[in-house]
N, C-alpha and C positions, 0 to 999 in steps of 0.2 A: 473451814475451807483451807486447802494445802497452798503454798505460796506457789504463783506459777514465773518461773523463772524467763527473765528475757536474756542473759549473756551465755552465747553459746559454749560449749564445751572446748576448751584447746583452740579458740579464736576470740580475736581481738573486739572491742563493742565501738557501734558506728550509730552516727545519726539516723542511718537509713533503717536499721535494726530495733531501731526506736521506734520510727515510725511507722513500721510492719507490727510491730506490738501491739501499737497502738489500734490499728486498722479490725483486733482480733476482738478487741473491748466495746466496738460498735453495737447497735440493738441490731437485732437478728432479724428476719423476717418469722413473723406469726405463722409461716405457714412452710414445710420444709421445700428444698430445693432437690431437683435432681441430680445425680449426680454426672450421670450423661449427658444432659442439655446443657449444663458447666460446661464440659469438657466439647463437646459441639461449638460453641458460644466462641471459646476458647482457639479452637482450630482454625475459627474463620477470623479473628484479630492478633492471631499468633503474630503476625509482623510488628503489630503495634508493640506486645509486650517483647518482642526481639525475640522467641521462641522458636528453636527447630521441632521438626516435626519428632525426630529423635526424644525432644525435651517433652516433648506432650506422651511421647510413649513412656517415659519415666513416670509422667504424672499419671494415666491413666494406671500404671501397673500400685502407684498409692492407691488410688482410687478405690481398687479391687478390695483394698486387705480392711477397708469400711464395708461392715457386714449390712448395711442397709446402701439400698438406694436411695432414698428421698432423706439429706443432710438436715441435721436437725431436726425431724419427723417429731422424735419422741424425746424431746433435750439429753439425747444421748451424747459425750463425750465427742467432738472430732480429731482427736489427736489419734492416731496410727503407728505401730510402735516396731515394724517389721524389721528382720536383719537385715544388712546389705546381699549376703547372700542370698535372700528370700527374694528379695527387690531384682538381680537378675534370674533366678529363676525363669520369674514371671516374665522376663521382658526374652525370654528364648535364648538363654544365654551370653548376656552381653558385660562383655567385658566389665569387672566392678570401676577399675578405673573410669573408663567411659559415663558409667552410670553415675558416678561423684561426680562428672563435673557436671553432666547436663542438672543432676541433680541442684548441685552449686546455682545454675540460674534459675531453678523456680525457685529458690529460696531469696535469691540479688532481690528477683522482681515483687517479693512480696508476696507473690500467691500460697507459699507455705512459708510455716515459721516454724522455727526449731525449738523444739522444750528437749533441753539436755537434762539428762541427769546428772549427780555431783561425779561421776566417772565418766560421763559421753556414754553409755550403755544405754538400750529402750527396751523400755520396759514399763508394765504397771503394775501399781501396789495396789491392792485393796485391803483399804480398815473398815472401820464399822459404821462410816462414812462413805462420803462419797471415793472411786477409787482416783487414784490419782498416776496419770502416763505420761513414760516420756517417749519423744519421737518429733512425729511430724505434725504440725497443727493445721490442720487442715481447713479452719473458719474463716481464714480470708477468700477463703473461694464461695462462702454464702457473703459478708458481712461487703463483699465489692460485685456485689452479682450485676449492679444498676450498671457499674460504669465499663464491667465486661459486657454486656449487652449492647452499653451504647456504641463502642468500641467495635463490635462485632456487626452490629448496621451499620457504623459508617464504613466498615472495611466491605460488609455487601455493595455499598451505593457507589461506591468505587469501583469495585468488580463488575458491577454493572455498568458504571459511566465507560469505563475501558472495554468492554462489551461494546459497546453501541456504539464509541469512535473510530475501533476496530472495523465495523460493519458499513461505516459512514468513510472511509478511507478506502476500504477497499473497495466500494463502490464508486467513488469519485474516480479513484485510479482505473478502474475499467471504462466509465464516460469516459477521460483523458484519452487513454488510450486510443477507445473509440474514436473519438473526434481527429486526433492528429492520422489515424489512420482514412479517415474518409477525406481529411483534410488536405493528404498526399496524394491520392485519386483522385480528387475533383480539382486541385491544384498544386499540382508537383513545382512549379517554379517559384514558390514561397518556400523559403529556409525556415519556419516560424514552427512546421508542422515536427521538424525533427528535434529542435528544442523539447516541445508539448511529449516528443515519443520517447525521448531522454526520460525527462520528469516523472512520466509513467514507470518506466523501468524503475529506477533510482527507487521510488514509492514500493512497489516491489521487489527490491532489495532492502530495505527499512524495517517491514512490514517481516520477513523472517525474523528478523532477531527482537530478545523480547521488549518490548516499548514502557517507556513509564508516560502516566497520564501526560504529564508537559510537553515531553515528547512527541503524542500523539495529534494531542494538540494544536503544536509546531506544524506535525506532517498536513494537517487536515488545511490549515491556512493557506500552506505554500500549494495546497493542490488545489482550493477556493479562486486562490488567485490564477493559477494557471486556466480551470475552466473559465472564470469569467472573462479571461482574456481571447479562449477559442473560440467561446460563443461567439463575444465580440466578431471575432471574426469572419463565423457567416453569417453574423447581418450585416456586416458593412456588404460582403458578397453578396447579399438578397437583395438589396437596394439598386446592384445594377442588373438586376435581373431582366427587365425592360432596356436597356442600353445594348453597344452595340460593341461590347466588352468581344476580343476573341476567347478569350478564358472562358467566357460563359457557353461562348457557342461551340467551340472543343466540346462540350458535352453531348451535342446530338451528333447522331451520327450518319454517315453519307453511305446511301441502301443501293441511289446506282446514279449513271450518268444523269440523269434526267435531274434529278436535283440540282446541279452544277447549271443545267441550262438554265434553271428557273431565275439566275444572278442574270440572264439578259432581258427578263422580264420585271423583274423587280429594283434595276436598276437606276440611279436618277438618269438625268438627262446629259450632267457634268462628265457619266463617267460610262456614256455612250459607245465611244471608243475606246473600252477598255472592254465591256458589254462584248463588242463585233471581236474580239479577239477570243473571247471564254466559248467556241462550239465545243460541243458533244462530241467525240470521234469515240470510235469503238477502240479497246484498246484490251488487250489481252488479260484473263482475269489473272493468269499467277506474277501477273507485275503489279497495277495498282487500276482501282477504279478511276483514276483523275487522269485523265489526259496530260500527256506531258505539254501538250501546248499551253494547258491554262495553267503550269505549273513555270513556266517559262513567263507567262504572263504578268503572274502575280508576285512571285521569286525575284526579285530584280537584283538582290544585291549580292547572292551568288554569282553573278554575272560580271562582275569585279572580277572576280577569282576562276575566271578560264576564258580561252581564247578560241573554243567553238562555239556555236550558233544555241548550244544544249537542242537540236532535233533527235536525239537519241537518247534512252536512257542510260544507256552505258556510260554518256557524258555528263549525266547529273551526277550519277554515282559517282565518277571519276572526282569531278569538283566538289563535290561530300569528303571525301578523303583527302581533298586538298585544306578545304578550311576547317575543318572539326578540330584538327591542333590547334589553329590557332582561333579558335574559338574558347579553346583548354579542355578540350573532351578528349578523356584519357581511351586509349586506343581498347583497352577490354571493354568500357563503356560502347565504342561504336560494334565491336562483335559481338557484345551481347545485344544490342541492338537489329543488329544483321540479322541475330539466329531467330530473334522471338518475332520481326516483322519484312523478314528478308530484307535484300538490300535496295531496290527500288525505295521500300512504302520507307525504310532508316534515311534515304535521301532527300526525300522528299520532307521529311520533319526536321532534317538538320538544314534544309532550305530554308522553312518557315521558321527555323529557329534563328536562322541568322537577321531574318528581316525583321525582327524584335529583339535580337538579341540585346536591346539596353533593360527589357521587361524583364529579365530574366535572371534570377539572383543565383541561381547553383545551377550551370549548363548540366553538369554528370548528373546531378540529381532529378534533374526535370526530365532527362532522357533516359533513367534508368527507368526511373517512375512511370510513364509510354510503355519503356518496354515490358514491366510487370505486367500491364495493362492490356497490350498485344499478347501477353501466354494466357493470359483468360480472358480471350476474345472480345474484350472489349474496347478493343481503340482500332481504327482508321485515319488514315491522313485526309482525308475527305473535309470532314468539319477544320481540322486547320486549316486548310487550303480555303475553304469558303469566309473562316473567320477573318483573315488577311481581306478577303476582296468586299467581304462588308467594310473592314473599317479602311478599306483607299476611297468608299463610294459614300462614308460617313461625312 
């Protein structure tokens, strides 16, 4: 048997070169390997062993120049003895330098080993024995096949754990989303809901760029915490569901006068005289369903802030415009309000806004939020107006 050499040609010997040597003297498997399913195996734990995809194309083109597929099939020889020239051929012309180095780390990691001859040239001899080639040794890719494999599912189970947190992320960030947006609609005078709509974005800014497991991880937590913190939030809301919350009853809506009257029917006894002031009057549809008398009624603390009787709406409007600065409602704030609920039904809300104004955590936000709400038809100052005279008669 020819001696098989382990000091490479025109380079220095290392412990690591030792132990690639070593790796080639293992028992084989009984039964041969493919040479594909290697090189498969390989692709999907390429990270592990530090490999570019470039480096796998180096190896695949060794691959080729073994004229079997199934490695070790027939205890044939794995050494491969190609020039460098021949080597890029095969890889479509890539540069030789290029190909030395990628070449350089399948050799670092072990997965080939180099049988120099006594001048660095490859080649085989055959005597009247077995022949004997120098090049590239190609057995550590049978004799480490278990710990390529194991390598290669754990880098699947990864790929899939990063799959499914991916999907688990991006699905939380749309509940989030969700919730802070229905959370601005059913309660615009909570600042909590523009946090939760930050969050979301931010998650959606994250979620582009590429994530490592920990990473994601991380993200999935800080968005666990934010949902459990929104839910929270509409059950503490569901609990006053029965109560005589105005926030709750801003959600229904006032269809026409007759509603308004039904506060002199269902009123206590205590708040009789408040009851004899809230009639019905007909009152023209392109100003507001609510009577300005029960708006006068109910609004008292506007009433600070002007020195007429308010019997006209021009004079509620007028005193809207007087207190909305100093309420801190920026002046685009009360125009966009004007445009999406004219200026009437904007006065009447910055009435009602001011007789809670301690309830009220972002004035611009709670009235912007109205006004989105009035361009798609879904807000009136009706259930304001009624939610005030529930809770004077609470």
């Amino acid at each position: 048997m020819s001696y098989i050499p382990i000091t490479p040609f025109g380079r220095s010997m290392s412990v690591e070169l030792i132990e690639h040597h070593r790796s080639t003297t293992k028992a084989m498997p009984e039964t041969g390997v493919n040479k594909y399913e290697i090189l498969r195996k390989l692709t999907s734990a390429r990270a592990k062993f530090g490999l570019s995809d470039r480096a796998l194309s180096v190896l695949q083109a060794l691959l080729s120049f073994h004229p079997e597929t199934e490695l070790n099939a027939n205890g044939k020889p794995l050494t491969v003895f190609p020039s460098n020239a021949s080597i890029c051929e095969r890889l479509n012309g890539m540069a030789c330098s290029t190909m030395r180095r990628h070449l350089a780390v399948l050799v670092d990691t072990g997965l080939i080993v180099r049988r120099d001859s006594p001048n660095g040239k490859r080649y085989v001899k055959r005597y009247s024995g077995a022949p004997q080639a120098f090049g590239f040794d190609l057995t550590p890719l049978v004799t480490r096949l278990d710990e390529i494999s194991e390598l290669a599912r754990d880098a699947r189970e990864v790929i899939e754990e990063m799959e499914r947190l991916k999907r688990s992320v991006s699905l939380m960030r749309r509940d989030l989303a969700g919730l802070a947006e229905l959370g601005a609609d059913m309660h615009p005078e909570r600042a909590i809901w523009d946090a939760f709509s930050d969050a979301a974005l931010l998650a959606a800014r994250h979620m582009r760029r590429k994530l490592s497991l920990a990473e994601l991880n991380t993200l999935k937590g800080e968005l666990a915490s934010h949902l459990a913190e929104a839910k929270a939030a509409f059950q503490i809301e569901d609990t006053t569901k029965t109560s005589t919350s105005d926030v709750q009853n801003e959600q229904h809506y006032l269809n026409s006068n007759k509603d308004i009257c039904r506060l002199n029917e269902t009123a206590k006894k205590p708040a009789e005289h408040l009851a004899r002031k809230t009639k019905c009057y007909e009152i023209e549809k392109d100003q507001s369903n609510v009577p300005i008398q029960i708006v006068r009624a109910l609004c008292r603390e506007i009433w600070n802030y002007t020195n007429t009787s308010l019997t006209h709406w021009a004079q509620l409007v007028e005193a809207a415009q007087k207190v909305g600065p100093m309420m801190g409602l920026h002046k685009s704030v009360w125009d966009e309000a004007v445009d999406a609920m004219g200026q009437v039904e904007a006065a009447i809300v910055v009435a009602c806004m001011l007789d809670r104004f301690a309830e009220i955590e972002v004035p611009n936000g709670y009235l912007k939020a109205l006004s989105r709400k009035a361009r798609a038809g879904r807000f009136s100052s009706g259930p304001m107006v009624m939610a005030l005279a529930r809770k004077k008669v609470a």
